[in-house]
N, C-alpha and C positions, 0 to 999 in steps of 0.2 A: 340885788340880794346882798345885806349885808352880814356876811359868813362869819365876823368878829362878835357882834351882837348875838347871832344863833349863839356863838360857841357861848359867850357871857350865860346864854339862858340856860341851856344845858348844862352849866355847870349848878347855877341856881335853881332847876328840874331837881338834880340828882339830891342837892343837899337837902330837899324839903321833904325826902322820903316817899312823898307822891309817887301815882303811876306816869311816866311817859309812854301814852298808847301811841301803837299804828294803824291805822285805820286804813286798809287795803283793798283793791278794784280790779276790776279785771284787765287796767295797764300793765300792773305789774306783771303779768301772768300772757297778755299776748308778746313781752320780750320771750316767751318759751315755744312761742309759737300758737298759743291755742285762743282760737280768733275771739274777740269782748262780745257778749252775747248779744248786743243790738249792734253791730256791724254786717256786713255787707255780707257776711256769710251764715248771718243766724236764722234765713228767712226756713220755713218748711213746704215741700210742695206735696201736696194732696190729691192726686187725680191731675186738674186742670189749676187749680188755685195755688197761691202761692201764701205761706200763712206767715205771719208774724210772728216772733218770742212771747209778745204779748198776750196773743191769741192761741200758741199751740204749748204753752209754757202755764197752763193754766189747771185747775181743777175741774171746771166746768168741762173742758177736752179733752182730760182722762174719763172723764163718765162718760164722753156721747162715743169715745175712740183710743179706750186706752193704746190699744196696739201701735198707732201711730204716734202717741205720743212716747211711749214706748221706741219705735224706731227712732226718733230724735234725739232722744237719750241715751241711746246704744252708740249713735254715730260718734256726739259728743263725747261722752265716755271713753271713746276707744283712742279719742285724741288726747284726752288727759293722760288717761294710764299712759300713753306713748309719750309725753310731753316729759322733759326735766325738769329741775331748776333751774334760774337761773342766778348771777352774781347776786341780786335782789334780795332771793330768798334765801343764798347763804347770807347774805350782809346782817339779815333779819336773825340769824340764830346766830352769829357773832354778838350781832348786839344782846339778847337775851342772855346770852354765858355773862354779858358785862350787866346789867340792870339786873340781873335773878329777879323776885320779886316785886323790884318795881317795873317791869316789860309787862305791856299786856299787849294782845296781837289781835287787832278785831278785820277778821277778812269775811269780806262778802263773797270772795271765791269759794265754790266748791269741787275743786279739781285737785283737792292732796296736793300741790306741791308744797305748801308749807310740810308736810308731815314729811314726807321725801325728802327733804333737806335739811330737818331736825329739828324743827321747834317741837314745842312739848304740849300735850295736851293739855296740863293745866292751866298755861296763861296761851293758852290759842281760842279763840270765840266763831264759831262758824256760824255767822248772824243768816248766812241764807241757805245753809244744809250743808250736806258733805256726801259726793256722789261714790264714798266710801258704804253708802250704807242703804237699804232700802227699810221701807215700812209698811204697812197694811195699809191698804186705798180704802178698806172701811173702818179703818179706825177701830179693829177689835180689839187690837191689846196695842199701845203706846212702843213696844217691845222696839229696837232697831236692829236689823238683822244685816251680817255685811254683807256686800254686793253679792251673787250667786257666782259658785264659780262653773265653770262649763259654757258660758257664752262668749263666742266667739265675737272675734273684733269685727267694727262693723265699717262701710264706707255710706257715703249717702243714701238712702235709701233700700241699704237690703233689707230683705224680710227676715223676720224672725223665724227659727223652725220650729216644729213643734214641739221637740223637746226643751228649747230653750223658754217657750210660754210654759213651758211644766217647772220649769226653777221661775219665772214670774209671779210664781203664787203663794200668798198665804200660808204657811207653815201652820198655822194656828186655823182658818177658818176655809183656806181654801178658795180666796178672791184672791183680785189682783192685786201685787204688792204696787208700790207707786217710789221711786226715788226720793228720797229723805234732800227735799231741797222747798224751796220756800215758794211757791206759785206766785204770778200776777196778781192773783185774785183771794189770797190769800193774807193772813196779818201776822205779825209778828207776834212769839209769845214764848213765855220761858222755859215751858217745859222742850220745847224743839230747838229753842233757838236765843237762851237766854238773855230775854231781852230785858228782862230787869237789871240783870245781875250786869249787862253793860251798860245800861245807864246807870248804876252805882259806881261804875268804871268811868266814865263820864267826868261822874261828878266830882270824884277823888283823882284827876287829872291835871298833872301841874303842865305837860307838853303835849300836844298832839301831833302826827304828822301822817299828812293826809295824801296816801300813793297811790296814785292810778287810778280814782274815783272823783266820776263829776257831782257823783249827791242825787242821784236820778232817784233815788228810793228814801224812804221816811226814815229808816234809822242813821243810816251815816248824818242826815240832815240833823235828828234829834240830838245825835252827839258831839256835833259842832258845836250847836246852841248853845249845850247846858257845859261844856269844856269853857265856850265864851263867858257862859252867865259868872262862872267863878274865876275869870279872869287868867284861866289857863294862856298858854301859847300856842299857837297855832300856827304849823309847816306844811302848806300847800306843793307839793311836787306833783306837778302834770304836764305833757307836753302843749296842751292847751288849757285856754282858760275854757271855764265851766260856771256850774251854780255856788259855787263858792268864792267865783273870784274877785267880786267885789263888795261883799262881805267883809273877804279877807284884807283888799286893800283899804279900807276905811279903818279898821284893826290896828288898832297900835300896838299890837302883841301879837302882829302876824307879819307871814310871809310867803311870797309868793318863788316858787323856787319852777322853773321852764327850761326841765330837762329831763335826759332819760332816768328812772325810777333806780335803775339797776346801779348805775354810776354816782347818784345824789347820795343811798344808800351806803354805797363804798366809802363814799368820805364820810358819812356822819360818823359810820364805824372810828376811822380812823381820831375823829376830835376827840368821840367818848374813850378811844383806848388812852388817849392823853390824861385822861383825868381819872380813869379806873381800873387798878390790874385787876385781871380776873382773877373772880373768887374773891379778894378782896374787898370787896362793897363795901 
């Protein structure tokens, strides 16, 4: 890794006026402790079966069971709200006070800690929902209502009571609300999950830097691409290699950085304080 050349770019990032995006995964966010959703701990068990994220993570599974998908949501859920920040997601609102409008924050998490630790909604992108919020499972009104409050935390498998399926419902029509996050079986699209409007973000990308996500999903891939197609740079920080990483090493405007998220972050902070007081952009 050579940290001289980062710094060269990020100086020449900042002067082009471009966005330097962050494009974040659920690495950054098990340094808080709350387990990366295809890990050893994301499976669901049903009876006798034991279900996959894939599988109980889907839309087709809230129609045949919302309840249980439900239960899975609650468990998770109660590990976010109980989760902090971490160095990471300070380091990430340090830097935004330094970039103001050229910061843009595209996280595939949906567990609030960015909000938690102060980035701002306007350059924050919650490409896969935000378990801050629910919505109608039939699609009556687009409306997003916040999480209900009265439900109690949950551990693996409790049941829901019955009053808490009575705050699970529709305000509007009286079905089941469904957590405002992005299904397996599901696609991207703007009005939930503005997916244009990040690939505009994309495309006006002088730096990328790519934390805690192997690219397992279509968007982060797409925003690779189209950051590469115009000759952006691009900052790989994972503690493994993944579906970018040899992409990246054939990239003469890339780099591959194999370490913890929270700590890469800290020093990036520290270069960009080099070259920008804050507020002064």
């Amino acid at each position: 890794m050579d940290w001289g050349r980062l710094e060269n770019d990020i100086k020449v990032a900042i002067a082009s006026k471009q966005k330097i995006s962050f494009l974040v995964g659920a690495g950054l966010s098990a340094e808080s402790g709350i387990p990366t959703f295809r890990g050893k701990d994301g499976f669901w068990k049903v009876g006798s079966k034991n279900y996959q994220p894939e599988e109980i993570g889907t839309y087709r599974m809230f129609c045949l069971n919302s309840e249980e998908v439900w239960k899975w949501f609650l468990f998770r859920k109660t590990i976010c709200k109980n989760a902090q920040p971490n160095e990471g997601h300070l380091a990430l609102v340090e830097i935004e006070g330094l970039l103001n409008d050229q910061f843009a924050l595209i996280t595939q998490n949906v567990d609030g800690l960015h909000k938690k630790a102060g980035n701002s909604l306007e350059r924050t992108y919650y490409v896969h929902g935000d378990l801050d919020f629910v919505r109608c499972g039939d699609e009556c009104t687009s409306n997003l209502y916040p999480f209900p409050q009265g439900i109690s935390d949950k551990k693996r498998g409790d049941r829901i009571t019955e009053q808490e399926q009575k705050l699970l419902k529709c305000p509007n029509c009286g079905e089941d609300l469904r957590p405002h996050v992005l299904w397996f079986d599901e696609t991207y699209n703007e009005k939930y999950y503005k997916f244009q409007t990040v690939r505009d973000i994309a495309d006006n990308t002088a730096l990328l830097f790519i934390i805690g996500t192997s690219g397992a999903t279509y968007l982060p891939t797409e925003f690779v691409d189209r950051v590469s197609f115009f000759n952006g740079g691009i900052v790989d920080i994972n503690l493994d290699d993944n579906n970018f990483t040899e992409f990246i090493k054939s990239y003469d405007k890339g780099y591959l950085v194999r370490d913890s998220s929270s700590q890469v972050l800290l020093k990036i902070v520290e270069l960009m304080k080099k070259m920008i007081t804050p507020g002064k952009k």
